[in-house]
C-alpha positions as CSV (number, residue, x, y, z in Angstrom):
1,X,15.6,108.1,-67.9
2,X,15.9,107.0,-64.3
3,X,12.5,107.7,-63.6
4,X,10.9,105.7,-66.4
5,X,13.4,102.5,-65.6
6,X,12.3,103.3,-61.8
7,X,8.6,103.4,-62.8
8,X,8.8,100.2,-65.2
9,X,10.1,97.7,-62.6
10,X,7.7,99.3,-60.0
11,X,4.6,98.5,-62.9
12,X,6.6,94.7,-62.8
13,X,6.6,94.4,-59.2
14,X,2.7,95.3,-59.1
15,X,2.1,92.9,-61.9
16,X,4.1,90.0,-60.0
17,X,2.3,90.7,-56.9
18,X,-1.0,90.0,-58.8
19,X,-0.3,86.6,-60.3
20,X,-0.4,83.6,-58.9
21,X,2.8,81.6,-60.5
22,X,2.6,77.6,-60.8
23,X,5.9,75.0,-61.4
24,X,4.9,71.2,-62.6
25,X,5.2,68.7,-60.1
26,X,7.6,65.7,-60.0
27,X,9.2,63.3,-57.9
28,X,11.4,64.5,-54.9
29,X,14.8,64.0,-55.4
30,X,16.6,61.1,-53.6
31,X,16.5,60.8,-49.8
32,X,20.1,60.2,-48.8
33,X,21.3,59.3,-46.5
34,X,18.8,57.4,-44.2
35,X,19.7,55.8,-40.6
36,X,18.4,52.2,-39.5
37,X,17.3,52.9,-36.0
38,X,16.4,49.3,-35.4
39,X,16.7,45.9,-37.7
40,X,15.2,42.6,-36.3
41,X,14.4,39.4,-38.0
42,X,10.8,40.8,-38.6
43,X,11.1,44.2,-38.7
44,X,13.2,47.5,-39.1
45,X,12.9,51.0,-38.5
46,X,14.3,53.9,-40.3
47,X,14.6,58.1,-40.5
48,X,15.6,60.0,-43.0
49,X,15.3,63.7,-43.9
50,X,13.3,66.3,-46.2
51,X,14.3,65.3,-49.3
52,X,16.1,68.9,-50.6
53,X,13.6,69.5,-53.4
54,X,10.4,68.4,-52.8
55,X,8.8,69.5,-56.5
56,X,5.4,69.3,-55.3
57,X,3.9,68.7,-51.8
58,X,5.1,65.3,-50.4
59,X,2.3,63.1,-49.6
60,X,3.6,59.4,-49.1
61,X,6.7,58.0,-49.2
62,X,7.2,54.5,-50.7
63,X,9.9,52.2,-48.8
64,X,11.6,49.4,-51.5
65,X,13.5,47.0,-49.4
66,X,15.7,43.3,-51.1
67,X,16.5,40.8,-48.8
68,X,20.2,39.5,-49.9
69,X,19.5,36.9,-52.1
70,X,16.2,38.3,-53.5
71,X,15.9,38.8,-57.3
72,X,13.4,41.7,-56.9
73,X,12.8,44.5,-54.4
74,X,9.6,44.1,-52.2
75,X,7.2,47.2,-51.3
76,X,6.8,46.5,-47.7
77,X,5.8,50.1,-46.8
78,X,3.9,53.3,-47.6
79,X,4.4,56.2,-45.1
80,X,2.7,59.1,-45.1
81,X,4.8,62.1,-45.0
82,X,4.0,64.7,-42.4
């Protein structure tokens, strides 16, 4: 009995080996927290981590910044992640 449970998840293994296995791509989950290196009247500059789950290779980030009294947030960057 051993042997045929033994030989099974060997036949498994070779199978999984063999196959090329695919997930669906999404957004990255939130990147928290970020630091604000430098803020100026014209300009800021911030870091942040790897978000934890990328789902999917990261190729740009998009920065959304509202000045106080703005109704709307403003696109003022795309980076590209590296």
């Amino acid at each position: 009995m051993k042997e045929a449970e033994s030989q099974k998840r060997k036949e498994y293994a070779d199978k999984l080996a063999n196959m090329t296995l695919k997930t669906f791509k999404d957004v990255p989950d939130e990147v928290k927290p970020f630091k604000l290196l430098l803020c100026t009247d014209d300009r800021f500059s911030i870091e942040w981590e790897t978000p934890i789950s990328n789902n999917g290779v990261l190729t740009k980030f998009t920065i959304y910044f509202k000045e106080r009294d703005a109704v709307e947030y403003t696109v003022n960057a795309e980076v590209e992640a590296f």
